[in-house]
C-alpha positions in Angstrom: -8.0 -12.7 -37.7 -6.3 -15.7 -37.4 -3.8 -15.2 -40.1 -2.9 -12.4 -38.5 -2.0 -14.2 -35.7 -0.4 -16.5 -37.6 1.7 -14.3 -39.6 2.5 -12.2 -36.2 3.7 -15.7 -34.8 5.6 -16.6 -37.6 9.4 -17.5 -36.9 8.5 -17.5 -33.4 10.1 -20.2 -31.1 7.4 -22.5 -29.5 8.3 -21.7 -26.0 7.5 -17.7 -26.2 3.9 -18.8 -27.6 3.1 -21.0 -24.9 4.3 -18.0 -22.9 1.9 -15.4 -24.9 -0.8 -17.7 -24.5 -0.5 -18.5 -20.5 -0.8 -14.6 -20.5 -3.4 -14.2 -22.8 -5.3 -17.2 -20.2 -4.0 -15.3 -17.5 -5.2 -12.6 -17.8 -8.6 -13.7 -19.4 -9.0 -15.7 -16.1 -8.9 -12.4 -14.2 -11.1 -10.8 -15.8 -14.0 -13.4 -15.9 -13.0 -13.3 -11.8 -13.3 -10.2 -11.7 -16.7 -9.9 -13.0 -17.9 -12.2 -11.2 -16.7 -10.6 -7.5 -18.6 -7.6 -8.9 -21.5 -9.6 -10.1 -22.0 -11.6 -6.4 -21.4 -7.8 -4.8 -24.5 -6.8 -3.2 -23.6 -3.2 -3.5 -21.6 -3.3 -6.5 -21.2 0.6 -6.5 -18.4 -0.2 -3.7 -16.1 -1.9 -6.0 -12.7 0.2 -6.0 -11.7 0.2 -9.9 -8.1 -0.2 -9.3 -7.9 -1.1 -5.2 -3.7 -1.5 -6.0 -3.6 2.5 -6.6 -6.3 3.5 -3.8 -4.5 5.6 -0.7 -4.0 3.2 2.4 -7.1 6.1 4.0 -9.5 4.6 1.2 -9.2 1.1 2.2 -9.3 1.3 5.6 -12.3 3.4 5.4 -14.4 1.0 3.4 -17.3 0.0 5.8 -18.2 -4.4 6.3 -20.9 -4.1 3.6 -18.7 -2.6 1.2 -17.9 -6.3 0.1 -20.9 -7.9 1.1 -21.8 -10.7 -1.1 -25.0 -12.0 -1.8 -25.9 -14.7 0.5 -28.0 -17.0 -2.0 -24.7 -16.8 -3.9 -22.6 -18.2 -0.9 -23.2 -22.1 -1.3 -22.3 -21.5 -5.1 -18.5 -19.7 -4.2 -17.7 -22.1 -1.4 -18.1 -24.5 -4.2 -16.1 -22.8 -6.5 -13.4 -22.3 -3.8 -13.1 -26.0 -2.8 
């Protein structure tokens, strides 16, 4: 698998792999956030797939414990978060 990155890569400048790769970390970091949200959900039925393509009506009507997280998790994000 490498050397097919490799070869992919090849004769390309540095700066567009740095780019690729900040993406790649980008979007790898998003995903590993986004587990986690859904993980610390207490409900995590609630969780809108893609909330960016939901009608304004949908999230407005989400109720309070629609993103109700686990208390014994709260100590742990306000760590994470500071």
């Amino acid at each position: 698998m490498d050397r097919i990155k490799c070869r992919i890569l090849e004769g390309v400048e540095a700066a567009d792999v740095r780019v690729l790769v900040l993406d790649m970390q980008g979007r790898l970091m998003l995903d590993m956030l986004g587990h986690g949200i859904e993980a610390a959900l207490v409900n995590p039925s609630t969780l809108i797939p893609e909330p960016w393509q939901a009608s304004n009506e949908r999230l407005t009507g989400l109720g309070v414990d629609a993103m109700a997280v686990d208390p014994a998790l709260v100590p742990t994000v306000q760590v994470l978060f500071h």
